[in-house]
DRENSEGU-254395 format. One record per residue (C-alpha): residue in one letter; chain; z, y, x. Coordinates in pm, 1 decimal. Example, Ala and Ser with C-alpha at 12.3 -4.5 7.8 and 13.67 -1.06 7.14 Angstrom:
BEGIN
+---------+--------+----------+----------+----------+
| residuo | cadena |        w |        v |        u |
+---------+--------+----------+----------+----------+
|       A |      A |    780.0 |   -450.0 |   1230.0 |
|       S |      A |    714.0 |   -106.0 |   1367.0 |
+---------+--------+----------+----------+----------+
This chain:
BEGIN
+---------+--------+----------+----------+----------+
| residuo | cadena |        w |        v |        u |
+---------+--------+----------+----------+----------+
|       X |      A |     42.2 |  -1088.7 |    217.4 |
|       X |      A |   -120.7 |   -963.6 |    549.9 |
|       X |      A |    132.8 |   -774.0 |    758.9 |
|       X |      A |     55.6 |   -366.9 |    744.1 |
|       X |      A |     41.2 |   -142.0 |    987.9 |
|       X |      A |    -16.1 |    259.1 |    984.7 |
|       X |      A |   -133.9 |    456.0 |   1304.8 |
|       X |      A |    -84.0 |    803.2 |   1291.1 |
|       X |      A |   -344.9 |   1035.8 |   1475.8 |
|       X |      A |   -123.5 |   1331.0 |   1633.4 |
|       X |      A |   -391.8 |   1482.6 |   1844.2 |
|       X |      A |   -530.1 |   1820.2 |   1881.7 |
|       X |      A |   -359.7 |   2192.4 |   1988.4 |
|       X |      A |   -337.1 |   2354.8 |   1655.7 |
|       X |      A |   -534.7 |   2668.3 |   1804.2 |
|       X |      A |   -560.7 |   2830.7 |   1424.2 |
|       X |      A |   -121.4 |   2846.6 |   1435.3 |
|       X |      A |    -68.8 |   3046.4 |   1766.5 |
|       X |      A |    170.9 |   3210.6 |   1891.1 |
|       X |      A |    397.1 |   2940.8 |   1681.3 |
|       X |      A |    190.4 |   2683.0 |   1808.0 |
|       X |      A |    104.2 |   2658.7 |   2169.9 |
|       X |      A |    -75.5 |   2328.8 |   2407.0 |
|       X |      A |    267.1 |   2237.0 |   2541.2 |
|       X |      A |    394.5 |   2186.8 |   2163.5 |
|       X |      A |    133.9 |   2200.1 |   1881.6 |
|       X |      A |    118.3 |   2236.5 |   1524.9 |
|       X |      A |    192.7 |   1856.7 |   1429.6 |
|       X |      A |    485.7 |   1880.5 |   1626.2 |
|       X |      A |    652.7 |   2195.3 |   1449.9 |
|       X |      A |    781.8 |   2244.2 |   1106.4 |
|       X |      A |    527.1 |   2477.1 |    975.8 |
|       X |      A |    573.0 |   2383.0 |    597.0 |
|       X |      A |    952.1 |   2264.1 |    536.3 |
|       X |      A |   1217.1 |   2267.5 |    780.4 |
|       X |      A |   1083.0 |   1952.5 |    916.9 |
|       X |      A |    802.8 |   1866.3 |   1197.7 |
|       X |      A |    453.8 |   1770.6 |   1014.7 |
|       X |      A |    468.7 |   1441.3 |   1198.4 |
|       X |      A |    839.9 |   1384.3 |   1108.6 |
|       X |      A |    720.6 |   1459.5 |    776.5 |
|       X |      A |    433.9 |   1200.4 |    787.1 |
|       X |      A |    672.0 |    916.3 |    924.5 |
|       X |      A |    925.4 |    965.7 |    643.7 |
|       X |      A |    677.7 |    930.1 |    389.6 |
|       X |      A |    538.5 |    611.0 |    535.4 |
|       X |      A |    914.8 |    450.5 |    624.1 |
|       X |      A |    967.2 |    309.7 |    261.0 |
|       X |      A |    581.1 |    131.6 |    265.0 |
|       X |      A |    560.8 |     34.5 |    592.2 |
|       X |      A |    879.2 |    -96.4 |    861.1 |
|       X |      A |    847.0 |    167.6 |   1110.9 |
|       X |      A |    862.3 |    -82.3 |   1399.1 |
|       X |      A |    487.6 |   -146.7 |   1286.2 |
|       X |      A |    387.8 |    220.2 |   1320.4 |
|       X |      A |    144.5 |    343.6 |   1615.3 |
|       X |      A |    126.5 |    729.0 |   1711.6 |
|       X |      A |   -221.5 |    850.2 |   1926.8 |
|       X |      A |   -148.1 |   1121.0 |   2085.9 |
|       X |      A |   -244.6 |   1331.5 |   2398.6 |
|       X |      A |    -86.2 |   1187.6 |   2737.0 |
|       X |      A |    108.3 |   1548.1 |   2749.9 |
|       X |      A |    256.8 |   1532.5 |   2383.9 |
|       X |      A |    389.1 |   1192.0 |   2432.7 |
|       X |      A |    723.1 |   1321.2 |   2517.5 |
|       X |      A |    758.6 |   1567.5 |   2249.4 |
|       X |      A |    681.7 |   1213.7 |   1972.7 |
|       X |      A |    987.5 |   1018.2 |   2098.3 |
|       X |      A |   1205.9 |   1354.1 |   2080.4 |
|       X |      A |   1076.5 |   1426.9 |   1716.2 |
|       X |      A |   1053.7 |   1081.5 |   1604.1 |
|       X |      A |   1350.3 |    824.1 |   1836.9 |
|       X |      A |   1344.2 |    600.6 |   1542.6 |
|       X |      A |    951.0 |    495.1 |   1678.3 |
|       X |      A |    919.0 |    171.2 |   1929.3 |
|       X |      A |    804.1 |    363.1 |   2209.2 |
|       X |      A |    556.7 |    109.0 |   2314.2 |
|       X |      A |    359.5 |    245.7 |   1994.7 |
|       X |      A |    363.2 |    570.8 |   2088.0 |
|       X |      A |     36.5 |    610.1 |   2314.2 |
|       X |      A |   -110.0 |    863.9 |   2528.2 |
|       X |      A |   -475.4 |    974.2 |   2571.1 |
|       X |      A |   -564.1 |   1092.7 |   2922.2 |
|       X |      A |   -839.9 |   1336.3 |   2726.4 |
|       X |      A |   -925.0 |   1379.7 |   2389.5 |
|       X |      A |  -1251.1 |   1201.6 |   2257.3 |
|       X |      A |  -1283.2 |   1260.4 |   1909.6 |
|       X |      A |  -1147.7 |   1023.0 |   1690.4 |
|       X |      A |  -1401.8 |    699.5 |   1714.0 |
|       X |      A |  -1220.4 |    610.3 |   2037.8 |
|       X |      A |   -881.4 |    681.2 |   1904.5 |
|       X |      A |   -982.3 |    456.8 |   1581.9 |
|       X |      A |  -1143.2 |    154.5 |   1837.3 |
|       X |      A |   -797.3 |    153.7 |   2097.0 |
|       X |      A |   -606.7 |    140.9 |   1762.6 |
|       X |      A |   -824.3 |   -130.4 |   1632.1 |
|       X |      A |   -738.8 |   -288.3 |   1999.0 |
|       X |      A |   -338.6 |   -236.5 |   2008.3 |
|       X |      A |   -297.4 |   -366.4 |   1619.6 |
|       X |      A |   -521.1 |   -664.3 |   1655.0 |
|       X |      A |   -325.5 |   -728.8 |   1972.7 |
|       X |      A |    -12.4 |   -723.5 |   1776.4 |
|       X |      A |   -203.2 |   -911.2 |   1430.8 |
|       X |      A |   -535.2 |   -976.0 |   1423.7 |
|       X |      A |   -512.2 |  -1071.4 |   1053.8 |
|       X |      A |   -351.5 |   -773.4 |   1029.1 |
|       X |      A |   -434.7 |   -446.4 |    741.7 |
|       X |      A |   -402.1 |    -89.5 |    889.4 |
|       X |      A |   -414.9 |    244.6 |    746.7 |
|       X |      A |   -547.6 |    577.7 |    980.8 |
|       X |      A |   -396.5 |    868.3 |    907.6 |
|       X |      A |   -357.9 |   1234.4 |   1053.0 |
|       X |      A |    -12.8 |   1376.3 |   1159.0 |
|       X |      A |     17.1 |   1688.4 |    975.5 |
|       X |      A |   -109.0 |   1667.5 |    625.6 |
|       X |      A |    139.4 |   1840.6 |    356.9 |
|       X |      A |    169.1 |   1566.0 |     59.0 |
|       X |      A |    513.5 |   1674.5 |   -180.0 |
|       X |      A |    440.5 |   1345.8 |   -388.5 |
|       X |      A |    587.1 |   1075.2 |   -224.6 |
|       X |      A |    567.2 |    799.2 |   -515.2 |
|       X |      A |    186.3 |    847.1 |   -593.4 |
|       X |      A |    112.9 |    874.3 |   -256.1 |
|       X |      A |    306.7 |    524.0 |   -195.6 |
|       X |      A |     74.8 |    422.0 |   -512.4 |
|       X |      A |   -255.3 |    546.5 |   -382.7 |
|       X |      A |   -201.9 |    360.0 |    -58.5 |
|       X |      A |    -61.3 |     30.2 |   -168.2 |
|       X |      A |   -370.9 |     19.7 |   -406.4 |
|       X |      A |   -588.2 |     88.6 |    -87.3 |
|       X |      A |   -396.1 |   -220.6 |    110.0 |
|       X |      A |   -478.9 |   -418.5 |   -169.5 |
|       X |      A |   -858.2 |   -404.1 |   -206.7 |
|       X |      A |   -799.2 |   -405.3 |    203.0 |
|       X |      A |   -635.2 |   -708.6 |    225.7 |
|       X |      A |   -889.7 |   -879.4 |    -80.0 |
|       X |      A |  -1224.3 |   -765.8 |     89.2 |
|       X |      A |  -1483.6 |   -683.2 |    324.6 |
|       X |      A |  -1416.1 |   -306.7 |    280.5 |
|       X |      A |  -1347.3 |      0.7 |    434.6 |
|       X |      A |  -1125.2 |    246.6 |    207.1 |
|       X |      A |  -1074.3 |    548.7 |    209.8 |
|       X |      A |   -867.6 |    844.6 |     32.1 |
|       X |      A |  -1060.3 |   1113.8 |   -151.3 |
|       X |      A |   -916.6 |   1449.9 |   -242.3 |
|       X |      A |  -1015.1 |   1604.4 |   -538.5 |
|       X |      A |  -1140.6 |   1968.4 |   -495.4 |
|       X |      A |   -949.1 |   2223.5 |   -594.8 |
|       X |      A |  -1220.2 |   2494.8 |   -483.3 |
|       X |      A |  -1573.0 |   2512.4 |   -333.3 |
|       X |      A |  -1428.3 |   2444.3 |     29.2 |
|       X |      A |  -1679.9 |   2512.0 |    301.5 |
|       X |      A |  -1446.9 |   2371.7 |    572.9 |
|       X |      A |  -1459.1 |   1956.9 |    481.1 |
|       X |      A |  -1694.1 |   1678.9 |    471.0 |
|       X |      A |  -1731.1 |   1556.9 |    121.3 |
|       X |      A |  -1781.1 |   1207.6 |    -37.9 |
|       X |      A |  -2000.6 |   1096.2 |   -304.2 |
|       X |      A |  -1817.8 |    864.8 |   -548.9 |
|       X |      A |  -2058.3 |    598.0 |   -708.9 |
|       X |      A |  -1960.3 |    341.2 |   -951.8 |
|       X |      A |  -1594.2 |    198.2 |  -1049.9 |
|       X |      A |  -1559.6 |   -139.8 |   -869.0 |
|       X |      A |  -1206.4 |   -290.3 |   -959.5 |
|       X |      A |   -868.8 |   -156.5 |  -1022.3 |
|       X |      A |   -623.3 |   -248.9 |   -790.2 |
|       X |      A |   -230.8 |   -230.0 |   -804.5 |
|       X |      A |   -325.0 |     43.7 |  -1120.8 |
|       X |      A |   -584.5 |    255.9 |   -934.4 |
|       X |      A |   -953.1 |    250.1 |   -986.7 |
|       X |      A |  -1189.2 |    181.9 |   -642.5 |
|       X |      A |  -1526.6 |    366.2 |   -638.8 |
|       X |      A |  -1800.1 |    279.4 |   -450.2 |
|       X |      A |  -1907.3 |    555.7 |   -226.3 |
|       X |      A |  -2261.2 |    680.8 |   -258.9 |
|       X |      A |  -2247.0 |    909.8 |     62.7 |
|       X |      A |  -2079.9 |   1120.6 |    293.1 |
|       X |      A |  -2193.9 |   1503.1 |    317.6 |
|       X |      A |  -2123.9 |   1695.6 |    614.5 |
|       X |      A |  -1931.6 |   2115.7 |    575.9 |
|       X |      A |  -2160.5 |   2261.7 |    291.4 |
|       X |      A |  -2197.5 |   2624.8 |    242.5 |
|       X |      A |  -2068.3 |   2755.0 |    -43.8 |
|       X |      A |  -2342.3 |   2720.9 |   -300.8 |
|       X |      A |  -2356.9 |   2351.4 |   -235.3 |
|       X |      A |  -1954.4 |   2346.9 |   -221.1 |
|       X |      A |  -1953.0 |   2483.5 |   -578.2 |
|       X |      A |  -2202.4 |   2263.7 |   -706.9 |
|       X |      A |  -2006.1 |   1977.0 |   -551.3 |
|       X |      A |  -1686.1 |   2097.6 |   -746.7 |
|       X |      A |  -1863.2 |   2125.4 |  -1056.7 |
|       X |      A |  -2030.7 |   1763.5 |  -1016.1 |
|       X |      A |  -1702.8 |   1640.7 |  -1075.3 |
|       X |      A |  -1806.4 |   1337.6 |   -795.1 |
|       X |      A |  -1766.4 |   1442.2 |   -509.8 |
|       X |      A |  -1434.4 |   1505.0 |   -315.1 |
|       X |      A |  -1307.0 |   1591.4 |     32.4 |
|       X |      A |  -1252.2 |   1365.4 |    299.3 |
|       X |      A |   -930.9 |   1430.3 |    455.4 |
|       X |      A |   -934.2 |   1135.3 |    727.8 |
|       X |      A |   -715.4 |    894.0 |    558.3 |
|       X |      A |   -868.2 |    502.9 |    630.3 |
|       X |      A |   -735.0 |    185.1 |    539.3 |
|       X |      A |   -893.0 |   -161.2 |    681.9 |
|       X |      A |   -868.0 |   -497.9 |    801.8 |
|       X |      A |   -831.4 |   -533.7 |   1177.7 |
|       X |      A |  -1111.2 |   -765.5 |   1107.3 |
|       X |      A |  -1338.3 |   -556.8 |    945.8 |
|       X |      A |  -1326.5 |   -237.2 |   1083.0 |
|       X |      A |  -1341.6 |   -445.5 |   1452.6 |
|       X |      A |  -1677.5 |   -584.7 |   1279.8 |
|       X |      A |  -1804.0 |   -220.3 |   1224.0 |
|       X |      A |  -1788.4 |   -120.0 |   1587.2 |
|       X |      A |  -1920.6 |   -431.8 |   1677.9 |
|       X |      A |  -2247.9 |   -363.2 |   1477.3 |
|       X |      A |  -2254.6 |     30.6 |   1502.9 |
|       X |      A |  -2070.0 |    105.1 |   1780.7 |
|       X |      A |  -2084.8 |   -165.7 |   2079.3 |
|       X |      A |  -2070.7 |     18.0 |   2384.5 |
|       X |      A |  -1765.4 |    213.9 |   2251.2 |
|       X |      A |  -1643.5 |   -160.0 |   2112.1 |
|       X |      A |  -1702.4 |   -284.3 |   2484.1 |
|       X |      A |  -1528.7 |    -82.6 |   2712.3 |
|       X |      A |  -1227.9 |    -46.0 |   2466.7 |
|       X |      A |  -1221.6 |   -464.3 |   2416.1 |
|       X |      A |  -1163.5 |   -448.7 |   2828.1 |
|       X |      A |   -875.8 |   -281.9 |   2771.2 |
|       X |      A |   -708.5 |   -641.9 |   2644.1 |
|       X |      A |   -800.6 |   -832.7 |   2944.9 |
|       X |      A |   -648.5 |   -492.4 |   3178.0 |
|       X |      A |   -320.7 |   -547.8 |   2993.6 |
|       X |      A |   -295.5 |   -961.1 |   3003.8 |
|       X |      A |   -311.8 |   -889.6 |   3412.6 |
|       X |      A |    -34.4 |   -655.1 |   3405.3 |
|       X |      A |   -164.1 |   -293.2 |   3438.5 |
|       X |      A |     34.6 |    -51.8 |   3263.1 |
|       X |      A |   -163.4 |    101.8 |   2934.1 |
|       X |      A |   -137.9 |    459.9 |   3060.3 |
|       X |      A |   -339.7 |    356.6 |   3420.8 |
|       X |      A |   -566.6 |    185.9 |   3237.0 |
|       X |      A |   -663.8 |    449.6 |   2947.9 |
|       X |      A |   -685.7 |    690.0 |   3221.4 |
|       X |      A |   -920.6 |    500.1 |   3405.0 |
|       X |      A |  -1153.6 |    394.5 |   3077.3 |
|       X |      A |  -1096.0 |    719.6 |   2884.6 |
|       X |      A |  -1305.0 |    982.2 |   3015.5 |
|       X |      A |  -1663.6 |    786.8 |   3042.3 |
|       X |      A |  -1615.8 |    708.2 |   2646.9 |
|       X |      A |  -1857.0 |    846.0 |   2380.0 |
|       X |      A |  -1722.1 |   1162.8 |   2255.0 |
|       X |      A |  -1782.1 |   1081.0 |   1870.2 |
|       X |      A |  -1630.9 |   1120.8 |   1574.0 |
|       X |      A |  -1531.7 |    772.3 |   1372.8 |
|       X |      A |  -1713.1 |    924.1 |   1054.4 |
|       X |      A |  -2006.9 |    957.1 |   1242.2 |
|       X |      A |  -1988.4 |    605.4 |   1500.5 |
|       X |      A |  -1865.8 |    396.6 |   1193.7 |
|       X |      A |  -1805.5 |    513.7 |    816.9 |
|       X |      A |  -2130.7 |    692.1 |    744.2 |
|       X |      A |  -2344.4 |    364.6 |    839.5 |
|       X |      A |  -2088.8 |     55.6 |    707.9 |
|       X |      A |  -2225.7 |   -175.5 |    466.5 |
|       X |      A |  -1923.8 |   -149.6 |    243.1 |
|       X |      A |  -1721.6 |    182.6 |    149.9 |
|       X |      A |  -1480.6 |    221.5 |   -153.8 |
|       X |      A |  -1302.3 |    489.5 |   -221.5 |
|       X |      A |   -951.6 |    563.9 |   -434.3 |
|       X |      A |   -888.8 |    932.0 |   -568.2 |
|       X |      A |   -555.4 |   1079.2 |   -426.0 |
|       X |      A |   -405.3 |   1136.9 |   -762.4 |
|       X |      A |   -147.8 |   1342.4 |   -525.6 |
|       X |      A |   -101.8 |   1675.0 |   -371.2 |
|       X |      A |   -292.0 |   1743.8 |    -20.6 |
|       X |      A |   -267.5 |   2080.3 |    189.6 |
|       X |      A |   -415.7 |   2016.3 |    580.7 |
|       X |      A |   -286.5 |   2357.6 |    628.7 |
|       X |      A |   -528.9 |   2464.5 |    828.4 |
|       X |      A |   -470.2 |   2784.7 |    911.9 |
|       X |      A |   -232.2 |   3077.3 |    886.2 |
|       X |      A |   -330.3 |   3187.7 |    528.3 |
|       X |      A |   -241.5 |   2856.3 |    390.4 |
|       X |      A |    136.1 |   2871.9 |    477.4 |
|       X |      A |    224.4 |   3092.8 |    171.1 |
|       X |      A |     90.0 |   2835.7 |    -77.9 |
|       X |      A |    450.7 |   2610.3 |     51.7 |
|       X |      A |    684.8 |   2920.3 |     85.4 |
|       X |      A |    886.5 |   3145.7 |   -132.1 |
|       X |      A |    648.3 |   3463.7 |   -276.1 |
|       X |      A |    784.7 |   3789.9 |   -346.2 |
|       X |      A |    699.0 |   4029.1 |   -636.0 |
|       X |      A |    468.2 |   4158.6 |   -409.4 |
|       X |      A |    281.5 |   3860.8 |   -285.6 |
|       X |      A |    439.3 |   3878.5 |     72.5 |
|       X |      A |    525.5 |   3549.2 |    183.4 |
|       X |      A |    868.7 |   3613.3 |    443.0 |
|       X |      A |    957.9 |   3390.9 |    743.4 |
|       X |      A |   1253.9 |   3462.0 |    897.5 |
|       X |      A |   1447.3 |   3794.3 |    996.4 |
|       X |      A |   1167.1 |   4051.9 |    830.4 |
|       X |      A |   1118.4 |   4295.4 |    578.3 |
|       X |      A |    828.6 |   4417.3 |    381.9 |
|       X |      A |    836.8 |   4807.2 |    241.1 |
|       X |      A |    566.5 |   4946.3 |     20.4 |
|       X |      A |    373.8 |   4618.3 |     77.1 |
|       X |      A |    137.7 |   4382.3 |   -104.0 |
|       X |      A |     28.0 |   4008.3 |     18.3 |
|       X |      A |    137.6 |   3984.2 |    329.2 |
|       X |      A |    270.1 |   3669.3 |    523.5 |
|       X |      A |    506.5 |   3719.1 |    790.3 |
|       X |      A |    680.0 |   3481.5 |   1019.9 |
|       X |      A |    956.8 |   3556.9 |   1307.9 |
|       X |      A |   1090.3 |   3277.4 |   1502.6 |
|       X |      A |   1290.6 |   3505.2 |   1737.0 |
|       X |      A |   1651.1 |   3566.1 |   1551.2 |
|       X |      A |   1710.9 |   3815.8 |   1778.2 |
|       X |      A |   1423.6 |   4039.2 |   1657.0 |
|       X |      A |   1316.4 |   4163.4 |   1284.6 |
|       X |      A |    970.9 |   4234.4 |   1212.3 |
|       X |      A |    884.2 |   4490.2 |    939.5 |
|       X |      A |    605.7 |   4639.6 |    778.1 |
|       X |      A |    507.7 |   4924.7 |    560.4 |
|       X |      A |    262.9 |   5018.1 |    322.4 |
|       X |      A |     10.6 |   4731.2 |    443.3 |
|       X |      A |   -144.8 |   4505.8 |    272.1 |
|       X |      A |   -349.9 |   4141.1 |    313.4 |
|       X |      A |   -182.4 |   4091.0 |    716.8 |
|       X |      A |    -35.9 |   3791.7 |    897.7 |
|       X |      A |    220.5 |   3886.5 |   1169.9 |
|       X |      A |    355.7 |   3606.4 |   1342.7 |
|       X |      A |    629.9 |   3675.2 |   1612.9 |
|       X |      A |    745.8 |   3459.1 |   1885.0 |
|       X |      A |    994.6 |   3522.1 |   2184.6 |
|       X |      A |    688.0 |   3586.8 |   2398.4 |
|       X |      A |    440.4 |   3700.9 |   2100.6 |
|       X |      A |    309.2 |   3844.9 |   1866.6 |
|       X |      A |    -59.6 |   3839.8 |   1618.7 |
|       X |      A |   -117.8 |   4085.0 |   1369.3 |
|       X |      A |   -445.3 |   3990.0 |   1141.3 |
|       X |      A |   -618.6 |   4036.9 |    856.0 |
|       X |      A |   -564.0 |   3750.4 |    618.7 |
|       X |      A |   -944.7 |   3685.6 |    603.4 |
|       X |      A |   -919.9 |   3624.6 |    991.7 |
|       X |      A |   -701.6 |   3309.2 |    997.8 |
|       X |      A |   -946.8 |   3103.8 |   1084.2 |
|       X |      A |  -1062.2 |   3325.3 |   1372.4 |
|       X |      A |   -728.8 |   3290.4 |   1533.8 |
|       X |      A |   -895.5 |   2941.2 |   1748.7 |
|       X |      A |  -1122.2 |   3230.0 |   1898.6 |
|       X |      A |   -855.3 |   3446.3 |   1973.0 |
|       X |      A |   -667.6 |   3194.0 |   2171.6 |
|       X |      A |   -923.1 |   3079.6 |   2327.8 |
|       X |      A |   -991.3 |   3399.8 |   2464.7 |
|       X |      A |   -686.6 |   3433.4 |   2623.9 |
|       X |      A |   -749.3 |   3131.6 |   2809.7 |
|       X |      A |   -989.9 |   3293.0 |   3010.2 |
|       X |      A |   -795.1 |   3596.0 |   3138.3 |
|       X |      A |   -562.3 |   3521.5 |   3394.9 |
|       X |      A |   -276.9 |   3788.0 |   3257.9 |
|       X |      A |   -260.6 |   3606.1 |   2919.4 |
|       X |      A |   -367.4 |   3280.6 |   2971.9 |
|       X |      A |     35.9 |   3151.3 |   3006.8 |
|       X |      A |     38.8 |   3229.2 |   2672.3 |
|       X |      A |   -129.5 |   2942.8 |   2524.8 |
+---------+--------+----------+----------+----------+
């Protein structure tokens, strides 16, 4: 059997979670569902599938830190640092780089830091069925999650035929990748029964996926091959990312690679999947009250109907009255009050206060 790998992409500032989530420690990094950090989380569920001394984390330069503190049981030469964030086709290629490096016969899964999956087992299932058809044949797999509701917020794939079962899951052909729908074409998507959402979970051959680039790719493929010959001379991996990193294409990998490869399959989840996105989504993994409010630490709801409150400061309660459909989250240093219908507004909120000089610190 080809030795497996898993690299873990723990980018991005979690804008949508502020005040709990700030730049200098974002979203993946905190326990927003569980008392656990989401990429703590996403390690334990990989550490029975895959020895952890073969497990990569991308993350930003500035986060690196925070990894090791959340996660010492990682080999700290695996846990690497982009100078600036370039969408994920970069972050997929210096993977590609750093596993082949290690294995160049070697099967690796992609997967983002800070998806909620309860299901351990089936998960396990899904993905050892996906290393399997992987390790078999020219393929690049990936993990579909069946819609539960017309989402307008994912890509979607288009399941063709069945083409094998493997390890007791059926593999699909894809037919095609669709980008965000609106919501007429997200409901006719649900009711198609075919189509489901792509939620950035890849498995491939070092060979294969390196083959991809190669064909669809090569200038990206290039400048991150140079990386190997930077390395063999000596240079630290830090100089020389922050020397290649900021002249790469700023692409996506669904976009550089996945929506033009020859060969896509495609297993069903068959497990639970939450992104948690956004505010809103936090009371579908926490305790509801008889009144729909969904309470986070020291707080109390009077007279109140769906409401989702969260207080990280245990020297501070938070309280409402007669309100209804709000998310208050309090910090030491602050505070948002929103409708619930707003969550995903909160990015433009934050990003606001990066341009005023008073409030900026607060990001």
């Amino acid at each position: 059997m080809k030795k497996r790998y898993a690299v873990i992409l723990a980018g991005g500032n979690g804008e949508r979670f502020w005040p709990e989530s700030r730049i200098a420690n974002p979203k993946q990094f905190l326990p927003i569902v569980g008392d656990i950090p989401m990429l703590k989380q996403t390690i334990n569920r990989l550490k029975d599938f895959i020895d952890v001394e073969n497990i990569f984390v991308i993350t930003n330069v500035k986060h690196r830190s925070i990894v090791l503190d959340v996660c010492p049981e990682l080999d700290t030469k695996k846990v690497i640092g982009e100078p600036i964030g370039r969408d994920t086709a970069p972050a997929v290629a210096l993977a590609t780089l750093l596993v082949q490096r290690e294995d160049p016969d070697a099967v690796f899964a992609m997967l983002p830091a800070d998806a909620v999956i309860q299901d351990k087992s089936a998960f396990c299932s899904v993905l050892e069925s996906s290393f399997k058809i992987a390790e078999a044949e020219p393929a690049l797999v990936i993990i579909g999650i069946k819609p539960s509701h017309p989402a307008t917020g994912y890509g979607y794939i288009q399941k063709s035929n069945e083409c094998g079962e493997f390890s007791g899951n059926v593999a699909y052909s894809v037919k095609k990748f669709v980008e965000k729908p609106n919501f007429d074409k997200a409901k006719a998507y649900l009711e198609s029964g075919d189509f489901y959402w792509n939620a950035g979970m890849f498995i491939w051959s070092v060979s294969v996926i390196r083959s991809e680039f190669e064909k669809n790719c090569a200038e990206l493929w290039r400048r991150i091959e140079t990386i190997s010959d930077h390395l063999d001379s000596g240079k630290g991996l830090n100089v020389i990312l922050e020397s290649i990193y900021p002249d790469l294409e700023k692409i996506s990998v669904d976009y550089a690679i996945i929506e033009k490869a020859s060969r896509v399959v495609m297993f069903e989840s068959l497990f639970d999947w939450d992104d948690v996105g956004e505010w809103s989504a936090v009371a579908r993994h926490n305790p509801i009250d008889s009144d729909g409010n969904c309470l986070r630490g020291l707080s109390l709801a009077v007279d109140s109907k769906n409401n989702i409150i969260s207080n990280r400061d245990d020297k501070h309660v938070v309280t409402v009255l007669g309100v209804e459909d709000l998310i208050v989250v309090h910090t030491e240093d602050a505070t948002l009050v929103c409708k619930k219908d707003q969550s995903q507004a909160v990015k433009n909120l934050v990003q606001t206060l990066s341009k005023k000089s008073e409030t900026k610190k607060f990001i």
